[in-house]
N, C-alpha and C positions, 0 to 999 in steps of 0.2 A: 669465509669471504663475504658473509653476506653484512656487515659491518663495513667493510671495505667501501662497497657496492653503494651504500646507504651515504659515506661519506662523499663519495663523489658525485650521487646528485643531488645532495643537499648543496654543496659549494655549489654544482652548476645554475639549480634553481635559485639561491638567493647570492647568488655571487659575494658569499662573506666565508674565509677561512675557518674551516671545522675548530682550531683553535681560539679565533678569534670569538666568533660566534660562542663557544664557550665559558670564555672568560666573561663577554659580557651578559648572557644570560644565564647563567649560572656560578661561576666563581665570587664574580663581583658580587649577585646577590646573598649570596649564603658566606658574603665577607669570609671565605677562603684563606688565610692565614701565609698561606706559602705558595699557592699556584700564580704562575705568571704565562703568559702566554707562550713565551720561547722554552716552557717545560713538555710543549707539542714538537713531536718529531715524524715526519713524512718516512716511513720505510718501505720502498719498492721493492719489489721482485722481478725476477723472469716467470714466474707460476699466475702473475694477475694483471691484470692492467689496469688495477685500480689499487693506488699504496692503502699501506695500514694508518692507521693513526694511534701514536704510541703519545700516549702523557703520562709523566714521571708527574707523580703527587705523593704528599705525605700522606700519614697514618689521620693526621688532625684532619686534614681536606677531604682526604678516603668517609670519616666519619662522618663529616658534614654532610657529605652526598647519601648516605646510608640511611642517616635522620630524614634528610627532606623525601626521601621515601617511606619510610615510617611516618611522618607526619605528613601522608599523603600529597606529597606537594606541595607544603606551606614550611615557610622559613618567618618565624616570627612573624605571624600575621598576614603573611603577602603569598598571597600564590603564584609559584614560582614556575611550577609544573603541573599544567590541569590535571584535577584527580581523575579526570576520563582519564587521562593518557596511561600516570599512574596503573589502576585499572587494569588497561589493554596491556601494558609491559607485562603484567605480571599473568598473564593469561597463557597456557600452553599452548603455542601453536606446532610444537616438532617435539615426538618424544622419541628420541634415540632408544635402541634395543636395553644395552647396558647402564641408561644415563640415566638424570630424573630428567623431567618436563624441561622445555626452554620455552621463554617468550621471547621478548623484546630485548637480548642482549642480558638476559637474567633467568639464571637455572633456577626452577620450582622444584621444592620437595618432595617432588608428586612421581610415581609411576605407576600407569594401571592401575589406576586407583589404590594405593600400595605411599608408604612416604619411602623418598629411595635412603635417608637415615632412619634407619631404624631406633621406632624411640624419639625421635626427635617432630616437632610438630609439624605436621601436614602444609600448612602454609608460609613457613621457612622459606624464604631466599637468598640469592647470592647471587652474585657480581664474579667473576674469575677472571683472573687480570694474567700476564705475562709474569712466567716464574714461580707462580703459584702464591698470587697478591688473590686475599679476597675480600669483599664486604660480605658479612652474613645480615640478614633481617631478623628480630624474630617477633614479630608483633605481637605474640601473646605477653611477653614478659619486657616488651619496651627495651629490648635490647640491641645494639649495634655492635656486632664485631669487625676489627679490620684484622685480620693474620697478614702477616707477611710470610713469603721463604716454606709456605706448607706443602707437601702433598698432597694428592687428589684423595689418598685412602685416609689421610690423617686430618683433612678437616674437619670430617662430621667426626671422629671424635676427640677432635678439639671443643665442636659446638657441643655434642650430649654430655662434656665434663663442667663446660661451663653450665649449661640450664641443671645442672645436678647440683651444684655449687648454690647456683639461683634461688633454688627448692629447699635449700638447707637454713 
């Protein structure tokens, strides 16, 4: 929920549409290929009193966002997202019993000091979307993955066949 929470006081403070807002600091800059605004869809519940905010994106747009994390914020020269922020997303602040590390809306590969892929490098991330959409990082080898349609047990060895592949 804590996503939820975050979108509805960002609307209440700057009184601009978590979609909108969106598109124009981030899709427009990173010239987005497919995202439009009306691919944001408001899903409430009776469990919240604060909706989800669901955006359909392709694999190309998924990538784009992936990169300007990798390239710490910068989209061809322009810094698009401060690398402070960068940074603090990527920092553990909840680490569930079973899970790896979470920051800012992005699971680290980290547990107790431990990677929670085993094999796969310590400062990996990932994005997990609805369905089982992910963005992987993996900044040692400049890599972005986007999976579609995966399960939770079959990502990471999705990620350790690719960085094998990588190695080869």
């Amino acid at each position: 929920w804590d996503f939820n929470v975050l979108g509805s006081i960002f609307e209440q403070q700057t009184n601009t549409g978590i979609f909108s807002a969106f598109d124009q600091r981030i899709a427009t800059p990173l010239q987005m290929e497919h995202y439009q605004e009306s691919d944001g869809r408001y899903m409430r519940s009776k469990e919240s009193d604060h909706p989800a905010y669901h955006i359909r994106m392709s694999s190309f747009d998924l990538a784009r966002f992936g990169l300007l994390y990798l390239n710490n914020g910068k989209w061809q020269n322009q810094q698009i997202i401060s690398s402070q922020w960068i940074k603090e997303s990527l920092t553990i602040y909840s680490q569930p019993e079973s899970r790896p590390g979470y920051g800012y809306m992005w699971w680290l590969n980290k547990r107790k000091g431990e990677d929670y892929w085993n094999g796969v490098h310590e400062n990996v991330y990932y994005g997990a979307g609805f369905g089982g959409n992910y963005i992987v990082v993996i900044p040692e080898n400049k890599i972005v993955i986007v999976a579609r349609w995966m399960g939770r047990g079959t990502i990471g060895k999705f990620v350790k066949m690719i960085l094998e592949a990588d190695s080869n």
